[in-house]
N, C-alpha and C positions, 0 to 999 in steps of 0.2 A: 124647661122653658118652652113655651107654646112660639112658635115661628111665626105664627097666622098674627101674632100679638104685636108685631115687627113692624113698624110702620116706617117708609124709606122717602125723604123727599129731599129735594132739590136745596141744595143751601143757599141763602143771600146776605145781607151784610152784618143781619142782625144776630145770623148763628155762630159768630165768630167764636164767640167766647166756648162755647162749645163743642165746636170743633177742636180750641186748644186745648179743651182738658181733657178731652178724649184721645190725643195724640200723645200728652202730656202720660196721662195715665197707661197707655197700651204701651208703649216702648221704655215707661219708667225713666227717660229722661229728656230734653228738653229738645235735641238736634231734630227730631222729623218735625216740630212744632215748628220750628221757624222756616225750616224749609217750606209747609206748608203754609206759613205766615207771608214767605217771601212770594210764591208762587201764585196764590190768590190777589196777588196786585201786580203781577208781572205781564204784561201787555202782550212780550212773545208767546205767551204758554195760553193765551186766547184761540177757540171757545175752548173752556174748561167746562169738566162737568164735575162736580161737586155736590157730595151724596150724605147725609147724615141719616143712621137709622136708632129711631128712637123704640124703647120700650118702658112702657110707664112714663110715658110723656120725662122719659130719661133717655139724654144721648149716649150709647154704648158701641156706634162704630162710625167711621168715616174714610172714603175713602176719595179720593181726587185722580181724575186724568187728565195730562194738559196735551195742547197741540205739540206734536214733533214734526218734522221732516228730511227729508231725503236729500242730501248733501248732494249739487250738481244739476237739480233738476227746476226747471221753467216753471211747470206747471205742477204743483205738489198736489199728490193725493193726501186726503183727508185723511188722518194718521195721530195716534194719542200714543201716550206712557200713561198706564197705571202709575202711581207713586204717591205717597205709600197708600196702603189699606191699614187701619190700624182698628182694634178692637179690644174695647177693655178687657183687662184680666177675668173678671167672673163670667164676662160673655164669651169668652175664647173657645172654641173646640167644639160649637153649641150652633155654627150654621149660620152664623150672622154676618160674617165676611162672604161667601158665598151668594146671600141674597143683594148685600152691596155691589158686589161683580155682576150678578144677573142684570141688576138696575141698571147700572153702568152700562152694561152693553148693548142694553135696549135703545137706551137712552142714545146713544152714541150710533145706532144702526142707525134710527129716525133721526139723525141729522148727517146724514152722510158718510160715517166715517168707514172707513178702508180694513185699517191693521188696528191692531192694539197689542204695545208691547210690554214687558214687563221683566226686573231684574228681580229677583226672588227665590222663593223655594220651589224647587225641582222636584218636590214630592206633592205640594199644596197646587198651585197655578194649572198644571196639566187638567188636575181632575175637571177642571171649568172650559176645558179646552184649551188651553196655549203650547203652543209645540215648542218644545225645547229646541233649544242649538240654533236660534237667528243667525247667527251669523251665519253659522251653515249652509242656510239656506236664502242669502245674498243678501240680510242685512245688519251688519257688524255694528254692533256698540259705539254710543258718542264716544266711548275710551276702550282702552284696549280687556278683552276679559280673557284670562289666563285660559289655556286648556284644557286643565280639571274642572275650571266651572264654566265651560261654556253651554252647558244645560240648563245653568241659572238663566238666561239670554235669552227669553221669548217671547214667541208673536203667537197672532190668536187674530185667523182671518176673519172680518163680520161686513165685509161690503158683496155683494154680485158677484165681485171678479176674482174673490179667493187671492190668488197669486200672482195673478195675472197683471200686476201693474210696475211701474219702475220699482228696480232695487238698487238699493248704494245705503250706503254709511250712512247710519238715524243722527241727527243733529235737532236734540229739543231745545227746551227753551230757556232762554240768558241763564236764569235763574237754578236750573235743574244741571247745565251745561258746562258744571266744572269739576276739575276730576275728583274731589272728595266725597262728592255723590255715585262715585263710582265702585270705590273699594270699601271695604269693613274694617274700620278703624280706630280702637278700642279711644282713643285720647280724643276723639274728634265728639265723642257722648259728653256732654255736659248739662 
């Protein structure tokens, strides 16, 4: 597959359907679909940026970040969660989640944003830059993440200030912010 052939834009209300069969199909069952179902009309998890990359005028990845913030704090810096990225089965392993990330971060520098965090794999996320062990390094999951995987836990600075801004406990949005979003839980796929 030709990469250059990838065309990545901005979602609006008309890509809905879309976006769920891409979700549908990349996780093979139905729970990240509603979560993203849920989160695209969630008011707390505003400005969202929401990315669909077509090829053949076919949608084959998608990924969403919403607004989070920092528990305790006045004036929130401008701060996202990836969640999820998902990419169809025949696109998988082919560089497409990658360019969605790129989008996304651009996207998200030119409006401001600070951090971008993300719960995932510890072997995929780094290559894009994300530093493993957030909490480590002063900001802990809306829930608790065990110490085997606190690798999976990361952030990926893309504002000026790097580090340099308040840290405390991430608190995203209504919709993202309950603990079955947190753990891997075989009964919870449907």
């Amino acid at each position: 597959m030709d990469l250059k052939k990838i065309q990545i834009k901005e979602t609006n209300t008309s890509d809905f359907d879309n976006i769920m069969t891409v979700e549908k199909q990349a996780f093979g069952y139905d729970k990240e679909a509603k979560l993203v179902a849920e989160l695209l009309t969630d008011e707390t998890a505003e400005p969202i940026v929401s990315l669909l990359a077509f090829y053949d005028n076919k949608a084959i990845g998608h990924i969403l970040f919403t607004r989070a913030y920092i528990e305790g704090v006045e004036e929130h810096p401008m701060i996202h969660i990836l969640a999820p990225l998902a990419v169809i089965p025949e696109f998988q392993q082919q560089g497409v989640g990658g360019l969605l990330i790129k989008a996304g971060i651009r996207l998200l520098q030119e409006r401001g944003a600070h951090l971008i965090f993300v719960l995932g794999h510890k072997e995929y996320y780094p290559k894009h830059g994300f530093i493993p062990d957030a909490g480590g390094l002063g900001y802990p999951a809306p829930y608790p993440i065990p110490n085997e995987y606190a690798d999976y836990w990361m952030v990926l600075p893309i504002g000026e200030n790097k580090f340099d801004t308040v840290k405390g406990k991430i608190r995203c949005s209504e919709t993202l912010n309950r603990p079955e979003h947190w753990r891997d839980d075989e009964s919870d796929r449907q």
